[in-house]
N, CA, C and O atoms as a MOPAC input file, in Angstrom:
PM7 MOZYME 1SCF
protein

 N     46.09000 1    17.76200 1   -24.85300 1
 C     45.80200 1    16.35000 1   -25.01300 1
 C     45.06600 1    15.80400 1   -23.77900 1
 O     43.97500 1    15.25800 1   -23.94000 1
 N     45.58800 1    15.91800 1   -22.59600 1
 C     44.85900 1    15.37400 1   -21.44400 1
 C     43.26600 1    16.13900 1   -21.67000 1
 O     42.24000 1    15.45900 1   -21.65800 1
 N     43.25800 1    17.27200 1   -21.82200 1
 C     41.34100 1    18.14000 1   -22.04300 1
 C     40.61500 1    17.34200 1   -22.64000 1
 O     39.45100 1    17.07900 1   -22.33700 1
 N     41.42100 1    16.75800 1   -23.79800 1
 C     40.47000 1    15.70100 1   -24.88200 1
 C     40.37400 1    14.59200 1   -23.93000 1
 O     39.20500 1    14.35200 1   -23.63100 1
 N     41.39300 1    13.71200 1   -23.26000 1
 C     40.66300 1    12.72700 1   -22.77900 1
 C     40.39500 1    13.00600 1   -21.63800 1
 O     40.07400 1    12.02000 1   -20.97400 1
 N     40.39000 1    13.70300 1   -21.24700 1
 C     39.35400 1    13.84200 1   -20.15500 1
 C     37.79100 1    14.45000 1   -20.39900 1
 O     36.92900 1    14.44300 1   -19.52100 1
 N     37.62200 1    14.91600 1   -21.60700 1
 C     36.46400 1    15.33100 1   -21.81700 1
 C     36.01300 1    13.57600 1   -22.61200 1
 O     35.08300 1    12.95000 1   -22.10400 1
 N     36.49900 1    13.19500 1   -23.38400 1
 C     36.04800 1    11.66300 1   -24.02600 1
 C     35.61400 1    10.55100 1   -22.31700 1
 O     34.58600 1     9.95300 1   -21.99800 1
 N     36.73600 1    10.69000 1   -21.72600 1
 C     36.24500 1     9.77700 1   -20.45200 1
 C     34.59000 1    10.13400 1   -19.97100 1
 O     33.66200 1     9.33500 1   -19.85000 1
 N     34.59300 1    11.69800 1   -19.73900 1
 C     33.28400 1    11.66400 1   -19.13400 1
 C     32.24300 1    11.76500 1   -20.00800 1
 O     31.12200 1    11.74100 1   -19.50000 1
 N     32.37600 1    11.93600 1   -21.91500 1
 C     30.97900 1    11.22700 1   -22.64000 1
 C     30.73200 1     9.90000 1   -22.25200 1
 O     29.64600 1     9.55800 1   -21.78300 1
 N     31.77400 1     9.05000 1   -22.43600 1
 C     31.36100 1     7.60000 1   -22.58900 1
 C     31.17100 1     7.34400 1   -20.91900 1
 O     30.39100 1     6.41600 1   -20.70600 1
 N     31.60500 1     7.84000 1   -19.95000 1
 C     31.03200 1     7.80500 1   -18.57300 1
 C     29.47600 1     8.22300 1   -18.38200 1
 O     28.76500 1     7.88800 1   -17.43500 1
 N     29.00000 1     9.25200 1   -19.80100 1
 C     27.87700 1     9.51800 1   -19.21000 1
 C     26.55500 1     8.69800 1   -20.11600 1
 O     25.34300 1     8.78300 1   -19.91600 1
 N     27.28900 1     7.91100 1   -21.14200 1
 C     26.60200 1     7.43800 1   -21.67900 1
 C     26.29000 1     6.16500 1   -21.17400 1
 O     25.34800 1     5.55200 1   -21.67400 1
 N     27.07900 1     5.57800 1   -20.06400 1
 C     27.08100 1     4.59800 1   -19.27800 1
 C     26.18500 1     4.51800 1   -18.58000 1
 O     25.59900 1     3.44400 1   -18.44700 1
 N     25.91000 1     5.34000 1   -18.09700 1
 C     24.87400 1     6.03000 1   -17.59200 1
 C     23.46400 1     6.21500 1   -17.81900 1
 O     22.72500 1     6.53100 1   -16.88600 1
 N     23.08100 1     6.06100 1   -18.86800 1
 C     21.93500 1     6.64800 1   -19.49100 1
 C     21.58000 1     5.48000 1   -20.48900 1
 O     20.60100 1     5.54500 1   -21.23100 1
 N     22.60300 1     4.20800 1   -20.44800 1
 C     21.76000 1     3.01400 1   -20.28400 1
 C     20.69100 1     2.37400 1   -19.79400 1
 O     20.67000 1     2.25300 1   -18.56900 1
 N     19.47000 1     1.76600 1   -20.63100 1
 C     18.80000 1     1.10300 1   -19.98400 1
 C     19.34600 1    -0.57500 1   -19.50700 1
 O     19.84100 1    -1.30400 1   -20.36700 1
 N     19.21100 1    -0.96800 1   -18.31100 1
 C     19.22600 1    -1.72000 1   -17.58900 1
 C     19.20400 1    -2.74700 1   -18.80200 1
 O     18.63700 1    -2.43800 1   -19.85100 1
 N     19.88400 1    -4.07200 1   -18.62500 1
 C     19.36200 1    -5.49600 1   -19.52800 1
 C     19.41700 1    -6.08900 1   -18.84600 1
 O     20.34500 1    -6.07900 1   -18.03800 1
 N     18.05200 1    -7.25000 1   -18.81200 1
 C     17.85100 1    -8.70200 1   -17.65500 1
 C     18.45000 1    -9.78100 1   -18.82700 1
 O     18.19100 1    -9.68600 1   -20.02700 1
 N     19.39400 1   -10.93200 1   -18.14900 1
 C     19.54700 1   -12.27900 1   -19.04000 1
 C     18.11900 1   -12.69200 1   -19.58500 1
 O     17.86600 1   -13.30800 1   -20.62100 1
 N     17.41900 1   -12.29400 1   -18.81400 1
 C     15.73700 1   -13.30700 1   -18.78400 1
 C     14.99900 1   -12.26600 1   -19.54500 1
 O     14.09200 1   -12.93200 1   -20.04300 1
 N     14.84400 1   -11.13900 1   -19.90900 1
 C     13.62600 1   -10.27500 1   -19.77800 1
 C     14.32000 1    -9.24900 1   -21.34800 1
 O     13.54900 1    -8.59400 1   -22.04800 1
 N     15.59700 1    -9.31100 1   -21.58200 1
 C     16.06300 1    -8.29700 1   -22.28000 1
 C     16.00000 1    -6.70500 1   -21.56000 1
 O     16.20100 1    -6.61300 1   -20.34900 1
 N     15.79000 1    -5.81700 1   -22.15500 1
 C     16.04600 1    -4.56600 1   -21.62500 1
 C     14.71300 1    -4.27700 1   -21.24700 1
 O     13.63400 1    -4.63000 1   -21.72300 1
 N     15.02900 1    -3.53900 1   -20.26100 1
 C     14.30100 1    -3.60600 1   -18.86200 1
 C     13.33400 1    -1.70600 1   -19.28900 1
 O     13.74600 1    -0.65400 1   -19.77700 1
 N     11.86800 1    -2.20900 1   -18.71900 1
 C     11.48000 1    -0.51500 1   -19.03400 1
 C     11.42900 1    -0.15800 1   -17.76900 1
 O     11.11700 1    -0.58000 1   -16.65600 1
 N     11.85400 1     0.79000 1   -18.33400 1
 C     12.54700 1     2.33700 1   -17.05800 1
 C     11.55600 1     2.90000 1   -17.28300 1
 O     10.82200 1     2.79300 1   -16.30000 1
 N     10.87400 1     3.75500 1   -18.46000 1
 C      9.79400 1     4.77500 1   -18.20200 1
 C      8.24300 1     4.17600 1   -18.36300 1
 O      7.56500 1     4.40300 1   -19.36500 1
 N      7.94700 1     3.66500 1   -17.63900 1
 C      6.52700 1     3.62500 1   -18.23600 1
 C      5.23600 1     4.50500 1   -18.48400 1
 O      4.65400 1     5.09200 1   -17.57200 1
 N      4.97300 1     4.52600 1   -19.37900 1
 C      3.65000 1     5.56800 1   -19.56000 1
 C      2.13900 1     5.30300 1   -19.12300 1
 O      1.36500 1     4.38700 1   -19.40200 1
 N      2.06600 1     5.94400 1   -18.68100 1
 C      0.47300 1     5.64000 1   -18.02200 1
 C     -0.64500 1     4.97800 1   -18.40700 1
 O     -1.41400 1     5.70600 1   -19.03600 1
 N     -0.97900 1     3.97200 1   -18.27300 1
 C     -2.09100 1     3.50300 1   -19.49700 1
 C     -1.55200 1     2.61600 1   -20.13900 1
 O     -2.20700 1     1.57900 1   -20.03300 1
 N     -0.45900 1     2.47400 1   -20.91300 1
 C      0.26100 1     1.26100 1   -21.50100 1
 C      0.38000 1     0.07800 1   -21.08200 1
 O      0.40800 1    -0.12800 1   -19.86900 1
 N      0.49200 1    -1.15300 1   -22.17000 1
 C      0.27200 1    -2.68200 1   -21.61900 1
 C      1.60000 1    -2.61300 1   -20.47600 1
 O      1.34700 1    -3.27700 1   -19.47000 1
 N      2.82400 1    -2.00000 1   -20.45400 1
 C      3.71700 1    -2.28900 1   -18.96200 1
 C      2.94300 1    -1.59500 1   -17.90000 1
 O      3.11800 1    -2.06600 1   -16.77600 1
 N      1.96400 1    -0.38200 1   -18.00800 1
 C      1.97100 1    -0.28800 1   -16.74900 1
 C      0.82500 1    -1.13600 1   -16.12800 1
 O      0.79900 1    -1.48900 1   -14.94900 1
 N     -0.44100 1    -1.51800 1   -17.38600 1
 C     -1.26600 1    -2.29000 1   -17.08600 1
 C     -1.14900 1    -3.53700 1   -16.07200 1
 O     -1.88900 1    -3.99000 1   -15.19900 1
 N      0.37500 1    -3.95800 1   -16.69000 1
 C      0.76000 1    -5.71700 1   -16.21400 1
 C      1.72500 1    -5.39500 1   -15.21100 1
 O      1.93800 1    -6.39200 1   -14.52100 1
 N      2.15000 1    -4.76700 1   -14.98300 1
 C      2.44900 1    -4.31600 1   -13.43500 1
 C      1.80400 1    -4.02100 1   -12.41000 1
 O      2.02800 1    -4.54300 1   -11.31800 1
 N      0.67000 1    -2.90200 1   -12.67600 1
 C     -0.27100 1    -3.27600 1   -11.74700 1
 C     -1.32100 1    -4.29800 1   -11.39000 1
 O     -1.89500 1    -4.24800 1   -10.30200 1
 N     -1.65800 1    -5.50500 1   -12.56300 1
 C     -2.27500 1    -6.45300 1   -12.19200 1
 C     -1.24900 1    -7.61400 1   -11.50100 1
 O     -1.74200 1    -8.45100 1   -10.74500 1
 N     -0.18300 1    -7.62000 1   -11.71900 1
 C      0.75600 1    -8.99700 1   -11.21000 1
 C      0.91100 1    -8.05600 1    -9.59500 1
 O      1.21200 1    -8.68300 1    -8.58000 1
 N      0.76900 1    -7.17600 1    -9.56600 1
 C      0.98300 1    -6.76600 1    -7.84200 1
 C     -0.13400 1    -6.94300 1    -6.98000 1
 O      0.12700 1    -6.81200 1    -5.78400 1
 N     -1.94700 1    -7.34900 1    -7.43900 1
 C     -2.71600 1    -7.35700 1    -7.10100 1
 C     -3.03500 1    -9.31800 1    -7.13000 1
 O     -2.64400 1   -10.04500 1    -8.04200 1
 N     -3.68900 1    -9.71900 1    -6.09200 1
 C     -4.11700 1   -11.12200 1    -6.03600 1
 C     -5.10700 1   -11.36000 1    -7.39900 1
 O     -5.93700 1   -10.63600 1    -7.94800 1
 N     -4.71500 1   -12.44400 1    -7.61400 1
 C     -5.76400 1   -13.33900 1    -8.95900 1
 C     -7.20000 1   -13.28400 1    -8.28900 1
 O     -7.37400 1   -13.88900 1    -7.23100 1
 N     -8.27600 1   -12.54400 1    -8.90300 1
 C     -9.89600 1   -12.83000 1    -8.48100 1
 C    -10.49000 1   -12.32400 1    -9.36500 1
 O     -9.99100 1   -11.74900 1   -10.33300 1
 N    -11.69200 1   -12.49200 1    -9.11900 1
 C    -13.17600 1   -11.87600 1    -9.90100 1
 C    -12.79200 1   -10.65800 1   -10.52900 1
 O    -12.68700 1   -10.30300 1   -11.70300 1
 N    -12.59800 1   -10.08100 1    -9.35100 1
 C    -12.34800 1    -8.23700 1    -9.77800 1
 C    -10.64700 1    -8.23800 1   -10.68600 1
 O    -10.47300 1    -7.24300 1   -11.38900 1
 N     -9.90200 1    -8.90700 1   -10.67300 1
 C     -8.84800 1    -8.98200 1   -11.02200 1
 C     -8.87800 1    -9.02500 1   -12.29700 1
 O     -8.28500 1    -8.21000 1   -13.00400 1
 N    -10.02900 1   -10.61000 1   -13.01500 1
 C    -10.40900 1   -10.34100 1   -14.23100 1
 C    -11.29700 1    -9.72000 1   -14.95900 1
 O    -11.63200 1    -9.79000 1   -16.14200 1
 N    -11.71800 1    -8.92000 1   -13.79300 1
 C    -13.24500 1    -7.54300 1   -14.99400 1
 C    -12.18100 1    -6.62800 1   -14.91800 1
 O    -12.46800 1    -5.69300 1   -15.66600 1
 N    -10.92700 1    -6.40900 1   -14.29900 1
 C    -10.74800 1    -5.15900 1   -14.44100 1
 C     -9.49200 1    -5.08900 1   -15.41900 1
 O     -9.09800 1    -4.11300 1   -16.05600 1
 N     -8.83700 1    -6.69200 1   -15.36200 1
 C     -7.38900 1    -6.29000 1   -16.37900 1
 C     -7.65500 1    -7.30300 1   -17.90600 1
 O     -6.69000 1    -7.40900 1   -18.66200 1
 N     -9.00500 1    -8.01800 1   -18.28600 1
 C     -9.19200 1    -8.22600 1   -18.89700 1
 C    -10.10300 1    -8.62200 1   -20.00300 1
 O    -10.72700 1    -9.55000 1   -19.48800 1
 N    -10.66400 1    -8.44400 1   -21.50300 1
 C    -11.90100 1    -7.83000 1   -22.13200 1
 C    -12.84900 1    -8.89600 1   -22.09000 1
 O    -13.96000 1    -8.70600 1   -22.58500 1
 N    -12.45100 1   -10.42200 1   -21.36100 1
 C    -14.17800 1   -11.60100 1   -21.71900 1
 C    -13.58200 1   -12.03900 1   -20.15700 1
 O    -12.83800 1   -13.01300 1   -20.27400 1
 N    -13.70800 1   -11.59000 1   -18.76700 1
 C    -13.36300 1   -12.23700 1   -17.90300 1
 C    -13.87100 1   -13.64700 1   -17.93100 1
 O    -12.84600 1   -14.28300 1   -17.68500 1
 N    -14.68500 1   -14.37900 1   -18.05800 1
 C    -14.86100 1   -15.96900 1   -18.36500 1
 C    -13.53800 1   -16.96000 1   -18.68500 1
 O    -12.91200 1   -17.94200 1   -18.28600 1
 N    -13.63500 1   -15.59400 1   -20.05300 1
 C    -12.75000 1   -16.64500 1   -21.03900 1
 C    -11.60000 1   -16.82300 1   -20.46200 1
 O    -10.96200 1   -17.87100 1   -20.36100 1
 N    -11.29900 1   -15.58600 1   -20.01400 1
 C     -9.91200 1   -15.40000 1   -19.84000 1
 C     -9.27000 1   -15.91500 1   -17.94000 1
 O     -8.13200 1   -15.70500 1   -17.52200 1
 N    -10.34900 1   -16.54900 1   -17.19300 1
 C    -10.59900 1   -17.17700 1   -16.23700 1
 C     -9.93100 1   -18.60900 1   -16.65400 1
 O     -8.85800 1   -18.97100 1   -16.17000 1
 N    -10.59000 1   -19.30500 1   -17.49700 1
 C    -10.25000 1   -20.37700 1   -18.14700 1
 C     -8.87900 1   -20.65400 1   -18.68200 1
 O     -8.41300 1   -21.79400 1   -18.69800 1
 N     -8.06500 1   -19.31500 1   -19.24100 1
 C     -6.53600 1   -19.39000 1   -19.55000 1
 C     -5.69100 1   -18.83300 1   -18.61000 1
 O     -4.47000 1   -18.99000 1   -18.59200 1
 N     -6.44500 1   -18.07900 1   -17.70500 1
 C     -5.23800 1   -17.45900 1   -17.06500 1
 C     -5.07000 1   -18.49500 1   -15.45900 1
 O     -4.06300 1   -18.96900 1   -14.93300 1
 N     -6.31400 1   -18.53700 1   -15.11200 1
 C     -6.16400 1   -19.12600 1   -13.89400 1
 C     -5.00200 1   -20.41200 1   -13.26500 1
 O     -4.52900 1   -20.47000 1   -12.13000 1
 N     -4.75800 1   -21.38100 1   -14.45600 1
 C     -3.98400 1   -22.58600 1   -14.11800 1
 C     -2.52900 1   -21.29800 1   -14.36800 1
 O     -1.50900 1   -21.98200 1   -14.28100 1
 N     -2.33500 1   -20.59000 1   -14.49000 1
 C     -1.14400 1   -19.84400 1   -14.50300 1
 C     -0.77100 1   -18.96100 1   -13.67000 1
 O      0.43500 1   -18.77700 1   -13.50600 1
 N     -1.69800 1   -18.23400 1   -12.97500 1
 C     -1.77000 1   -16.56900 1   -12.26700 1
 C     -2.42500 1   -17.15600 1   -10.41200 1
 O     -2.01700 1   -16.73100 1    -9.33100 1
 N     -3.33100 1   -18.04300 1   -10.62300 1
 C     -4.03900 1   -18.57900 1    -9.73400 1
 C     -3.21300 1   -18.06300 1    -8.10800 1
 O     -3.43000 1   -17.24200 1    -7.21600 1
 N     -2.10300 1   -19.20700 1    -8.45600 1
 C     -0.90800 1   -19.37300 1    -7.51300 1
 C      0.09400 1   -18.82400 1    -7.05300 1
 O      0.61000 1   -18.93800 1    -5.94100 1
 N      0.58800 1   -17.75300 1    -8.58900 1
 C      1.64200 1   -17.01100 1    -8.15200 1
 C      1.10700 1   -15.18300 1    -8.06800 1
 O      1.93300 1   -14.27700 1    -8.18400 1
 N      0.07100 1   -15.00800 1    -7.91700 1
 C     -0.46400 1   -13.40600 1    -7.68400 1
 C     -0.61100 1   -13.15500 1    -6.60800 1
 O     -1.21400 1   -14.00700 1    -5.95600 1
 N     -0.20600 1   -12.03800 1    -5.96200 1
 C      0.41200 1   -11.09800 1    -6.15300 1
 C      2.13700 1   -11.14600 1    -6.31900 1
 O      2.75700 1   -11.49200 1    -5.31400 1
 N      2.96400 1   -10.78700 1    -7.63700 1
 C      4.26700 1   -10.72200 1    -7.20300 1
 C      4.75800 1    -9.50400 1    -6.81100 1
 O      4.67700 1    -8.40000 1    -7.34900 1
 N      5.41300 1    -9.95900 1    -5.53200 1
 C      6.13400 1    -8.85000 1    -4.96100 1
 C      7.36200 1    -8.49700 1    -5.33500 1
 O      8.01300 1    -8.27000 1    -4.31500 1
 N      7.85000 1    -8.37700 1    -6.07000 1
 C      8.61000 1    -7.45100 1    -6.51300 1
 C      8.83200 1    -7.40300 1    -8.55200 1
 O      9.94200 1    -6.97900 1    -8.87300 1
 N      8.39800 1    -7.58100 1    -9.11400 1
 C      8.21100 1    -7.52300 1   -10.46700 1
 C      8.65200 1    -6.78300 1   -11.24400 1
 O      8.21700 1    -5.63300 1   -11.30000 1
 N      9.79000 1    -7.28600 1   -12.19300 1
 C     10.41600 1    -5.67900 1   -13.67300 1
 C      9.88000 1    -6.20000 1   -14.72500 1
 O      9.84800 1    -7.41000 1   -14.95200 1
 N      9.39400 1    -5.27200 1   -15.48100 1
 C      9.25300 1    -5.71500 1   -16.69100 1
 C     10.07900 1    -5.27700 1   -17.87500 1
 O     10.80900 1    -4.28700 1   -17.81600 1
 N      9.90600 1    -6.30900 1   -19.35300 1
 C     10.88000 1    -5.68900 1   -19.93700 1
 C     10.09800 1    -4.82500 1   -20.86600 1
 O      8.98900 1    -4.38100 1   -20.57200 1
 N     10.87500 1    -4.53700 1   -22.30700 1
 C     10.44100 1    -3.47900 1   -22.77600 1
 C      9.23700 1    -4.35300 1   -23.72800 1
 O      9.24800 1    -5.58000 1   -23.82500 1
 N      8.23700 1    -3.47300 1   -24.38400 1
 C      6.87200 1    -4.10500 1   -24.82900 1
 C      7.65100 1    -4.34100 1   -26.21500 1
 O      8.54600 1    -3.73000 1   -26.79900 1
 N      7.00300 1    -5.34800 1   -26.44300 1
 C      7.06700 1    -6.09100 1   -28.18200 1
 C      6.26000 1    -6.45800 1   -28.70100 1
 O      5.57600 1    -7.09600 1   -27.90000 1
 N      5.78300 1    -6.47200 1   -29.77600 1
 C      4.37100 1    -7.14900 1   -30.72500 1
 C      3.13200 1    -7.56500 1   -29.44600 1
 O      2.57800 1    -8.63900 1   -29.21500 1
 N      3.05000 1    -6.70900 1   -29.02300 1
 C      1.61600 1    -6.54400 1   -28.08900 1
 C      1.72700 1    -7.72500 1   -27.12700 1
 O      0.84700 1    -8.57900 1   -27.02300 1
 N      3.21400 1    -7.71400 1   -26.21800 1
 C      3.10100 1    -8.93600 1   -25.54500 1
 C      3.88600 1    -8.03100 1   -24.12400 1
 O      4.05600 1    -6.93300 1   -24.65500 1
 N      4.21700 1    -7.94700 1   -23.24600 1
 C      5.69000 1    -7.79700 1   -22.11200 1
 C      5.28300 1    -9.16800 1   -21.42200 1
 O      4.29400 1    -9.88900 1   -21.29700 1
 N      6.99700 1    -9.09300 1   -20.94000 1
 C      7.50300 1    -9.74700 1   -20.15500 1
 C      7.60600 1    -9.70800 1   -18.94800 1
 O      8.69100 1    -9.12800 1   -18.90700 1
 N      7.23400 1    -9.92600 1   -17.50300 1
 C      7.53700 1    -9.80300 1   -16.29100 1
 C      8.71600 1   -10.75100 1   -15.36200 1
 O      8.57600 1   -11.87600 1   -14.88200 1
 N      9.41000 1   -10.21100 1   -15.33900 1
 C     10.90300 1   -11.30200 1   -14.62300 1
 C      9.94800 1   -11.01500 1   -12.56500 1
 O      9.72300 1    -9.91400 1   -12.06300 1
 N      9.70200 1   -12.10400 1   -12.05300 1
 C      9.51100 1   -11.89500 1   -10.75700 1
 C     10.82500 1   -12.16600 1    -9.57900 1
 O     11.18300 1   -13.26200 1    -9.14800 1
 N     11.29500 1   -11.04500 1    -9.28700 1
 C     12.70200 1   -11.27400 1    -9.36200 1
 C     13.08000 1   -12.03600 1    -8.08700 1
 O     14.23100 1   -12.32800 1    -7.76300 1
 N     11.60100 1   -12.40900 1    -7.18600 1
 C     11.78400 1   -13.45900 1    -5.61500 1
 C     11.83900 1   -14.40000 1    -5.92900 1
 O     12.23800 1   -15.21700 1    -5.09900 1
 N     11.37700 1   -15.03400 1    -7.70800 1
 C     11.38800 1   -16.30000 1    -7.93400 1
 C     12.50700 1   -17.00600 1    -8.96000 1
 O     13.01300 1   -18.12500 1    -9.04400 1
 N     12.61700 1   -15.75100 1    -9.69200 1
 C     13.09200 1   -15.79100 1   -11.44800 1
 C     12.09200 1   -16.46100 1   -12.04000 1
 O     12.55500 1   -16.40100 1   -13.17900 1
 N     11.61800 1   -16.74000 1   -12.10100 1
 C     10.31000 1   -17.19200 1   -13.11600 1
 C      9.88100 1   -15.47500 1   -13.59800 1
 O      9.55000 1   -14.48300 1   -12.94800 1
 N     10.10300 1   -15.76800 1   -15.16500 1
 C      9.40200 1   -15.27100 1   -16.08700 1
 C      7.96100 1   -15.41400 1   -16.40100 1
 O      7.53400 1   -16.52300 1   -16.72300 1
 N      7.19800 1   -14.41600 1   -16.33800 1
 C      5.56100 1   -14.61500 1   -17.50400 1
 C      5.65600 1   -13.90400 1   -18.44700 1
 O      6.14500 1   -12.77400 1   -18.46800 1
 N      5.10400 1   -14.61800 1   -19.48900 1
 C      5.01300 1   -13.50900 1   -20.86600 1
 C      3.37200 1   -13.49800 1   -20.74300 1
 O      2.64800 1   -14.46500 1   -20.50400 1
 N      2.95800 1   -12.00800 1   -20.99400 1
 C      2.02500 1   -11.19800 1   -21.08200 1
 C      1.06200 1   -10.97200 1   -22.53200 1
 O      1.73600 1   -10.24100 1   -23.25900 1
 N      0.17300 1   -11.20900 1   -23.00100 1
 C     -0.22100 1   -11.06800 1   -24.31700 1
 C     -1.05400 1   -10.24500 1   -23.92000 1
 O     -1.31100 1   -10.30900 1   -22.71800 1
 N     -1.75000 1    -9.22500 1   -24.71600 1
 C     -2.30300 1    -8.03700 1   -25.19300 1
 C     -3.39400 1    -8.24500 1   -25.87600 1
 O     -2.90000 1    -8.78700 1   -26.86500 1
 N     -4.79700 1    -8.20300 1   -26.12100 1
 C     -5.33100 1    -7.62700 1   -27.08100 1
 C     -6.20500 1    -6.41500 1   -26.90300 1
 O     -6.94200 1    -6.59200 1   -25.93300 1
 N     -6.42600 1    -5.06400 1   -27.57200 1
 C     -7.05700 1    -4.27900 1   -27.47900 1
 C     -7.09900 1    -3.58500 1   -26.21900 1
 O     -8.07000 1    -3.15600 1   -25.59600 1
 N     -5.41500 1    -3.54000 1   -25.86100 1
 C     -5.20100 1    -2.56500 1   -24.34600 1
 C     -5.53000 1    -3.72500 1   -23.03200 1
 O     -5.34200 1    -3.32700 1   -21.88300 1
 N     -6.07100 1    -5.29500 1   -23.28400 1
 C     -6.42900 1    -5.83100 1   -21.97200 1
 C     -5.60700 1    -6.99000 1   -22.17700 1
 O     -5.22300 1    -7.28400 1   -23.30900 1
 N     -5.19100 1    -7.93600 1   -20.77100 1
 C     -4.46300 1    -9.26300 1   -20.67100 1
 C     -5.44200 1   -10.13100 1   -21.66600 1
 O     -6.59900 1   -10.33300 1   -21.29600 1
 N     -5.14100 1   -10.47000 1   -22.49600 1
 C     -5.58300 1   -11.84700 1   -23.24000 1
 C     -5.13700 1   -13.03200 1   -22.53000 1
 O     -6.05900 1   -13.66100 1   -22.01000 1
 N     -3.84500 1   -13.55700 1   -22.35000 1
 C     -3.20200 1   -14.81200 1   -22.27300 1
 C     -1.58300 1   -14.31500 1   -21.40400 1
 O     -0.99700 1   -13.26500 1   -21.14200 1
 N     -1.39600 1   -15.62700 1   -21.21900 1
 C      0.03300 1   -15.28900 1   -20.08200 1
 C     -0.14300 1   -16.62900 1   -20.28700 1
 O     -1.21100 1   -17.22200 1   -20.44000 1
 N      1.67200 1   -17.35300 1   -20.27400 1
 C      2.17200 1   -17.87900 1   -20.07700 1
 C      3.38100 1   -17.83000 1   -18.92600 1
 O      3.63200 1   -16.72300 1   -18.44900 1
 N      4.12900 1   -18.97000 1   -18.47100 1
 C      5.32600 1   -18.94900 1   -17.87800 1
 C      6.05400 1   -19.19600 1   -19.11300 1
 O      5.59200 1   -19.99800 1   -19.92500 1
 N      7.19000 1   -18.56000 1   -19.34300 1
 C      8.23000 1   -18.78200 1   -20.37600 1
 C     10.03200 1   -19.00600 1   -19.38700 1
 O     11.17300 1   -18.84300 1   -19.81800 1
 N      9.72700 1   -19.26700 1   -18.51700 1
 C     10.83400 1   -19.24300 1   -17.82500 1
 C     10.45700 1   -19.68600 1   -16.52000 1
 O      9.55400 1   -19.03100 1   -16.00100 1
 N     10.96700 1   -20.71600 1   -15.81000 1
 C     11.18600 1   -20.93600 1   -14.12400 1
 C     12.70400 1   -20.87900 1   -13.63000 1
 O     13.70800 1   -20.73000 1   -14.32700 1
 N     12.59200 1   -21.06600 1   -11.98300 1
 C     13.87600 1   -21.56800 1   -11.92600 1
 C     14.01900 1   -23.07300 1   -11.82600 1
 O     14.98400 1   -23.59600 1   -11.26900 1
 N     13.30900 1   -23.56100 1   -12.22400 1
 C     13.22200 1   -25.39100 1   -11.95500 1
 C     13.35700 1   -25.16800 1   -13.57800 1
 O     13.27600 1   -26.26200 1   -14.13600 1
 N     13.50800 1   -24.25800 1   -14.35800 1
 C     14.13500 1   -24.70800 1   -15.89200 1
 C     15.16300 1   -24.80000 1   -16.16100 1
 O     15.97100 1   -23.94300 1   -15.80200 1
 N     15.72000 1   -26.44200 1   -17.28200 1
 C     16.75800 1   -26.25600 1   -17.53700 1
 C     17.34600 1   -24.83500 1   -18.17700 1
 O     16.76300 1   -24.01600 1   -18.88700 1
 N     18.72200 1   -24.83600 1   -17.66700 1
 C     19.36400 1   -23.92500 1   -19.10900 1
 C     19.84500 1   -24.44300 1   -19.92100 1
 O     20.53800 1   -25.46100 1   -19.91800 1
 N     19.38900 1   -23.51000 1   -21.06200 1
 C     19.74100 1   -23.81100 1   -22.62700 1
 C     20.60600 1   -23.29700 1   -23.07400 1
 O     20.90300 1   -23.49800 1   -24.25100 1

């Protein structure tokens, strides 16, 4: 009897384990990112300053996307320390974890389309 629970303690010990991370703000958090994918894309642009080169390189009409992103990214790029969560309907999430302010990330055709803030810490909670 003790073999059994001691062998049951260390599944569910190891399955504890082999959890992915969950943010209140962000949902579950990506651990692996794959190379090339919109998380690793938007990780490496939120670690780099908002500019010229910023938008030819992370997104497909830099103009346009000058015009939506700037009143948003302008101010807070580069974040230093940034998780993201896991990708959904062609959007991630970035929790900036020096600020808690959330951005949500939109996607089209592999490049940043649009970003919003969906979260500050000057927001109420709901």
């Amino acid at each position: 009897m003790q073999k059994i629970v001691l062998l049951l303690m260390a599944l569910l010990s190891a399955s504890i384990y082999a959890a992915a991370p969950v943010s209140g703000k962000i949902g579950p958090v990506a651990v692996e990112i794959e190379e090339g994918s919109m998380t690793d894309t938007v990780l490496k642009a939120v670690s780099e300053p908002f500019t010229e080169a910023w938008l030819d390189e992370y997104t497909a009409d830099p103009m346009k996307a000058g015009e939506i992103l700037a009143p948003v990214l302008s101010s807070v790029l580069p974040l230093s320390n940034p998780i993201a969560g896991k990708e959904k309907a062609g959007a991630v999430d970035i929790l900036d974890t020096a600020t808690g302010a959330v951005y949500s990330f939109i996607f089209r055709d592999g490049k940043i389309a649009s970003c919003y803030p969906s979260y500050s810490a000057a927001s109420p909670e709901l």
